[in-house]
N, C-alpha and C positions, 0 to 999 in steps of 0.2 A: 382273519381280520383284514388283511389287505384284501381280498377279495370284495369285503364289504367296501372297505373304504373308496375300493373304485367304480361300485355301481352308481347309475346317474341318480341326480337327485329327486324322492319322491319314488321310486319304482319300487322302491320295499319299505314296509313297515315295522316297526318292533314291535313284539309280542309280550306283553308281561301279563300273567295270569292274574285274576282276582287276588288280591291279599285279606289278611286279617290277623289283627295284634296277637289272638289264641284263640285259643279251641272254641271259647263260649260266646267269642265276635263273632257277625255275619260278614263274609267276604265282600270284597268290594271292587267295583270295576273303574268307580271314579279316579279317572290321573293324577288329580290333588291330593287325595286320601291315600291312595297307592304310593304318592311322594313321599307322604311325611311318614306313611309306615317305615317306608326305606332307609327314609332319614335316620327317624328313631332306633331303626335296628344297626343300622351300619356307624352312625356315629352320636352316640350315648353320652349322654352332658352336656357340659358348656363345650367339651373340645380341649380343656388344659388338663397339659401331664399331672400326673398325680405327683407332687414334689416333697409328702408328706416325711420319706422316708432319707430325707438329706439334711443334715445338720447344719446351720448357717453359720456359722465356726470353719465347716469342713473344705480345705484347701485343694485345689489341684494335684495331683502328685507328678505331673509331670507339666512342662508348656512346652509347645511349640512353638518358633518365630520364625516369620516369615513376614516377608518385605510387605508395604503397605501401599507402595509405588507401583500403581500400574502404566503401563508404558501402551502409548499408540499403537504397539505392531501387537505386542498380545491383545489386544481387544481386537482388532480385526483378524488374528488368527484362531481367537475362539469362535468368533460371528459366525465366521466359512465353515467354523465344523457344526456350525445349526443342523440339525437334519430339515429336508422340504419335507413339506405335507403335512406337517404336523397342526393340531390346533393351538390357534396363539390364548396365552393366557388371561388375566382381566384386563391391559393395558391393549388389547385386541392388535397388537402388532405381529404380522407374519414372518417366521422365523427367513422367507423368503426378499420380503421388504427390508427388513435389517441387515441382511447380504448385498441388496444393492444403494445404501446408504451409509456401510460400516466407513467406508474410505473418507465420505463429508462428515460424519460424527465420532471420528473417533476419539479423537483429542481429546472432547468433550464429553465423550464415555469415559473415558480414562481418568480424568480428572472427579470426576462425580464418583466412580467405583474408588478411587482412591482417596479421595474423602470418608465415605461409606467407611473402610477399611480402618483409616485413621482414628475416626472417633468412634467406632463400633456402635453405631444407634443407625437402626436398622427399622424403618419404615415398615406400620404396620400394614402398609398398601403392598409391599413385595413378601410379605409372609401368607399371603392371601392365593388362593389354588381354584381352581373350578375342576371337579369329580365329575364324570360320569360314567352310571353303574348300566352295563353292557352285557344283554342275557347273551348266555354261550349256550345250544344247544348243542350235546355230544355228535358228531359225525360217524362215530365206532361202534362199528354189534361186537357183541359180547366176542364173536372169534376173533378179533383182531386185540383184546384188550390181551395187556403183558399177562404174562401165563399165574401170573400169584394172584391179581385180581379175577381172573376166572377160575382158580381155585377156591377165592375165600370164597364166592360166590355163590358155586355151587354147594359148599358146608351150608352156607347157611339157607340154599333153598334147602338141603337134605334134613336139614334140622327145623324147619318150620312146617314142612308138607312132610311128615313121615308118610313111609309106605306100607300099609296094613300086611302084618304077615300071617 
């Protein structure tokens, strides 16, 4: 993956094979069509937990407390542990840009997370994620695969191509 991430941009393309929903659809090479198959198959629903099997009676059995105050120096001591390079999320801010603004914003990071904190009402704009589904083709022939997958391997060519005796 780093390897990818540091080729320039435009010099490679991604590869995704035609899709189709089963057996009795015709495959398809359109990227829109190909999107929503992916969609459908990778996330199924509306997207909410199924909460069918918790009873609205039923109590915590345990809590945890922990302080609701966060202080200027922890906010800019978590910023610096941003990793670089990464993709910033729907607020399009670079975990690199917040590294060099944590020391003007922090106060005001601090004070906003500890609000958050305080009243527990949680914005549905920071529960919000961008996905992206990333084909991996294998690099490894089969002599380098760990010795138990080239054993089931070979069982089940030995069991589907018998050898006429």
């Amino acid at each position: 993956m780093s390897r990818w991430s540091r080729q320039a941009t435009g010099t490679r393309t991604a590869h995704i094979s035609a899709l189709r929903r089963n057996g009795q659809e015709e495959a398809t090479q359109d990227n829109e069509k190909r999107a929503q198959i992916l969609t459908e198959r990778f996330f199924p629903g509306d997207g909410l937990a199924d909460l069918t099997d918790i009873k609205n009676d039923q109590q915590p059995t345990s809590t945890i407390h922990i302080s609701t105050t966060v202080t200027p120096e922890e906010i800019k001591e978590v910023v610096h542990k941003f990793l670089n390079g990464k993709a910033p999320g729907p607020d399009s801010i670079l975990n690199e840009i917040l590294k060099i603004i944590a020391s003007t914003i922090k106060e005001d990071l601090a004070q906003a997370v500890s609000e958050l904190l305080q009243t527990g009402n949680i914005p549905n704009l920071y529960k919000e994620s961008i996905t992206a589904v990333i084909w991996k083709v294998s690099r490894y022939s089969s002599e380098e695969l760990p010795k138990i997958a080239k054993t089931g391997s070979r069982i089940l060519k030995a069991r589907s191509c018998p050898v006429a005796s």
